[in-house]
N, CA, C and O of each residue as an XYZ file, in Angstrom:
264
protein
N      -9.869    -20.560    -24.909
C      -8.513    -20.388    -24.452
C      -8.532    -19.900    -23.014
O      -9.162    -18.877    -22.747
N      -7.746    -20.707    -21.878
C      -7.583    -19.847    -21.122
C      -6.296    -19.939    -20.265
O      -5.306    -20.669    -20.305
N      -6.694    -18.914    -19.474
C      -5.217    -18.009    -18.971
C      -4.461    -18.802    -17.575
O      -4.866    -19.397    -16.576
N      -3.208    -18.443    -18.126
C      -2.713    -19.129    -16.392
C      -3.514    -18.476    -15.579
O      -4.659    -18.619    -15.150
N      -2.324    -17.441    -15.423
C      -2.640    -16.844    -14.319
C      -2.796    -15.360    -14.609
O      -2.290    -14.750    -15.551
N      -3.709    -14.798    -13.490
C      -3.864    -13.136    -13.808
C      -2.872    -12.893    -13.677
O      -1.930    -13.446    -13.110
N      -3.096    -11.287    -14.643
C      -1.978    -10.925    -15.226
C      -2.029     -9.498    -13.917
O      -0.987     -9.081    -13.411
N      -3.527     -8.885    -13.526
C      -3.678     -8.204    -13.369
C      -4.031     -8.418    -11.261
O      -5.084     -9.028    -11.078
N      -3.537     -8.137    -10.350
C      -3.470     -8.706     -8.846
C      -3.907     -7.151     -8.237
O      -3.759     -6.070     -8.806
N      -4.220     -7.297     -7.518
C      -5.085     -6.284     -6.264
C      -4.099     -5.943     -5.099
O      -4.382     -6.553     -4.068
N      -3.482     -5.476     -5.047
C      -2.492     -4.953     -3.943
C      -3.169     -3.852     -3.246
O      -4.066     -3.125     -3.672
N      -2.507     -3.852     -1.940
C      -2.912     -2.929     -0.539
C      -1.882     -2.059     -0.392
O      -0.846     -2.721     -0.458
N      -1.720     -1.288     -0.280
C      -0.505      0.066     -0.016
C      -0.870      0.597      1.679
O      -1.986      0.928      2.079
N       0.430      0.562      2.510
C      -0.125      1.158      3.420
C       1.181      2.160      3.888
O       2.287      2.084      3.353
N       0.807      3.223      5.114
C       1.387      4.141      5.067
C       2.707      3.585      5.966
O       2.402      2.817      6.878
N       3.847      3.830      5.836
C       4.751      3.915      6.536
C       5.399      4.354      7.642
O       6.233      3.739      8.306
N       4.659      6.266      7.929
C       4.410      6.311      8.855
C       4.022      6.408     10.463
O       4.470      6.724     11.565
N       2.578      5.778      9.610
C       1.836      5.608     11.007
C       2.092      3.923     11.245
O       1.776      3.483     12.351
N       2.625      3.030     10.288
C       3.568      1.981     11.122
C       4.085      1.673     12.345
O       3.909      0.981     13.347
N       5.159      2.891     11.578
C       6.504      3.097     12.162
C       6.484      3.685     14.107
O       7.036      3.390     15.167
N       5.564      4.553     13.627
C       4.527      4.980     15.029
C       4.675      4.081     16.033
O       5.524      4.173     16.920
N       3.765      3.095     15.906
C       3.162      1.946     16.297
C       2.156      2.386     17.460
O       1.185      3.138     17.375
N       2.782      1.546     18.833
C       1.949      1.883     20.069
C       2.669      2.912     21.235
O       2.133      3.157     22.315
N       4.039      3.484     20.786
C       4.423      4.255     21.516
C       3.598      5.640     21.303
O       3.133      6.115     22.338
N       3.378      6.287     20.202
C       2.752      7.430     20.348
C       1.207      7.380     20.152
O       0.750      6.258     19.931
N       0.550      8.163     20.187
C      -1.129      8.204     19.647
C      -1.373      7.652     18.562
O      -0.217      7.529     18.158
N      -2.048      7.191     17.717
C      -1.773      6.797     16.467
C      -3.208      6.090     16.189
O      -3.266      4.862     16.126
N      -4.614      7.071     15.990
C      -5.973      6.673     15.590
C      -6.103      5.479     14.629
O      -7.154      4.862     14.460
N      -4.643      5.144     13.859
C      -4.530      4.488     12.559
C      -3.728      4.477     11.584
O      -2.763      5.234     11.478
N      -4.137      3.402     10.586
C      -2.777      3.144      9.875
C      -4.149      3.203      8.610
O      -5.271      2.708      8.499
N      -3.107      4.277      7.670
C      -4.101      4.514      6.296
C      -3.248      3.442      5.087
O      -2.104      3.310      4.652
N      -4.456      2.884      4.911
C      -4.304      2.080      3.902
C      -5.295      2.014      2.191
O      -6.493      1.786      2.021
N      -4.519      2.228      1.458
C      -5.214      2.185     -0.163
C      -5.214      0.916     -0.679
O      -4.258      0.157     -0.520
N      -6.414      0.558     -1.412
C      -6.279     -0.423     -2.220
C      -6.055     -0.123     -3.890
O      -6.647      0.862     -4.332
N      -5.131     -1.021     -4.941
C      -5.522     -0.713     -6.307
C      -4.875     -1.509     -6.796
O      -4.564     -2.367     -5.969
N      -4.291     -1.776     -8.239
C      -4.000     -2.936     -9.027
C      -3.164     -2.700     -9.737
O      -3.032     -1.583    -10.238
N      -2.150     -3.977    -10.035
C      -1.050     -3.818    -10.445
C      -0.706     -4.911    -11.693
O      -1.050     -6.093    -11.717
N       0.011     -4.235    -12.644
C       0.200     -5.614    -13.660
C       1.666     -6.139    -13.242
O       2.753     -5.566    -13.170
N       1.251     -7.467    -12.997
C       2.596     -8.330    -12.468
C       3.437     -8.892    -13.557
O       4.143     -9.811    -13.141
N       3.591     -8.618    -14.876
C       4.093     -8.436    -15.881
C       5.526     -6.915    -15.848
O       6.746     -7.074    -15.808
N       4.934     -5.904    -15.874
C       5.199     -4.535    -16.119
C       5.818     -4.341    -14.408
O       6.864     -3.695    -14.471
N       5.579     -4.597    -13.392
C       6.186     -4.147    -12.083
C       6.144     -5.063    -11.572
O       5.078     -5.375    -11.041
N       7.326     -5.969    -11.479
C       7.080     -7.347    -10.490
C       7.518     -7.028     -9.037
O       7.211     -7.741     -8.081
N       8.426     -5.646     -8.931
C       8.672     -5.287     -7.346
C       7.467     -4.495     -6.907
O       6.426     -4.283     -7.527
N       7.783     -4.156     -5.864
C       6.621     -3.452     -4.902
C       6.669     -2.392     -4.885
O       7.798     -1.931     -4.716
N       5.386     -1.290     -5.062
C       4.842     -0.374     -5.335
C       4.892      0.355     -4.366
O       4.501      0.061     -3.236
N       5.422      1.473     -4.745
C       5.292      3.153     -3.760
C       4.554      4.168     -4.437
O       4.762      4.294     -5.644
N       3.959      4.706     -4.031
C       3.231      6.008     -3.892
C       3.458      7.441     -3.061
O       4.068      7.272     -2.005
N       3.260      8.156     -3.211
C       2.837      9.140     -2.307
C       1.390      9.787     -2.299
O       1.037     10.592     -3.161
N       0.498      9.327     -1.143
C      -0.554      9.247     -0.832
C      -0.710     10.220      0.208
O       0.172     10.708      0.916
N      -2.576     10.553      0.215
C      -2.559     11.352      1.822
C      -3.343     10.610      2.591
O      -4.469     10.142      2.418
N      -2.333     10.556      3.758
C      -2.900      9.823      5.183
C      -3.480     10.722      6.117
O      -2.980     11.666      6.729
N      -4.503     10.304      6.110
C      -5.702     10.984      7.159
C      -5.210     11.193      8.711
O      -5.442     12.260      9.280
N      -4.579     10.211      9.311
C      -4.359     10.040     10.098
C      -2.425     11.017     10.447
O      -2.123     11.741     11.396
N      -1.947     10.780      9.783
C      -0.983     11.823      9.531
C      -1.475     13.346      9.203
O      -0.858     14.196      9.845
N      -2.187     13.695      8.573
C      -2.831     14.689      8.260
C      -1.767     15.545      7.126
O      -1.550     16.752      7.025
N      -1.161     14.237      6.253
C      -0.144     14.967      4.956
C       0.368     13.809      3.825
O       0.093     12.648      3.520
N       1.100     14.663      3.494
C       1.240     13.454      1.435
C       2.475     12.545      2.267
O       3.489     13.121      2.661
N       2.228     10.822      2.518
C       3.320     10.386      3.128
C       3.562      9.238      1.944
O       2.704      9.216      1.062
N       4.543      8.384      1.862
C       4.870      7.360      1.219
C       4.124      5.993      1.627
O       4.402      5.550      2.741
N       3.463      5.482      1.060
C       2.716      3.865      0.928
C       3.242      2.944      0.289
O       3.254      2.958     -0.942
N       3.618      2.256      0.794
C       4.397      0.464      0.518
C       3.301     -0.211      0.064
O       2.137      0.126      0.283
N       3.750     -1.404     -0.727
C       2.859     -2.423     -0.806
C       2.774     -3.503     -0.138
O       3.576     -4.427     -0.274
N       1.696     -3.516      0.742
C       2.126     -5.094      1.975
C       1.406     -6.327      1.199
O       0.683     -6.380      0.204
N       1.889     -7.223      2.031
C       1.595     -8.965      1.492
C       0.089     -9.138      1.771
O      -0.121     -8.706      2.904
N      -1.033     -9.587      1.212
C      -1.785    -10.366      1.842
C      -2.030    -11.590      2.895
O      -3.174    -11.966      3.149
């Protein structure tokens, strides 16, 4: 038997931000997580609150497109 399609997809979360930042201020980087999502159970896009290194605190992470 086999499957359409995974059930189970690899999404990237990144911080918002150091985005938002961009190139007007300093900005060493944009912190980004990887982890997995069932596209069954959450078909919208995933938030977190994560810590960004580069912020140096607990900020909110989106899920971007590949």
């Amino acid at each position: 038997m086999a499957k359409g399609k995974d059930v189970r997809i690899r999404v990237i979360l990144e911080c918002i931000s150091c985005v938002r930042k961009g190139a007007n201020e300093e900005s060493m980087g944009i912190s980004r997580y990887s982890t997995q999502k069932n596209r069954h159970n959450t078909p919208g896009q995933l938030e977190f609150q994560k810590f960004c290194r580069y912020c140096r605190k607990h900020t909110t992470h989106h899920e971007i497109k590949k």
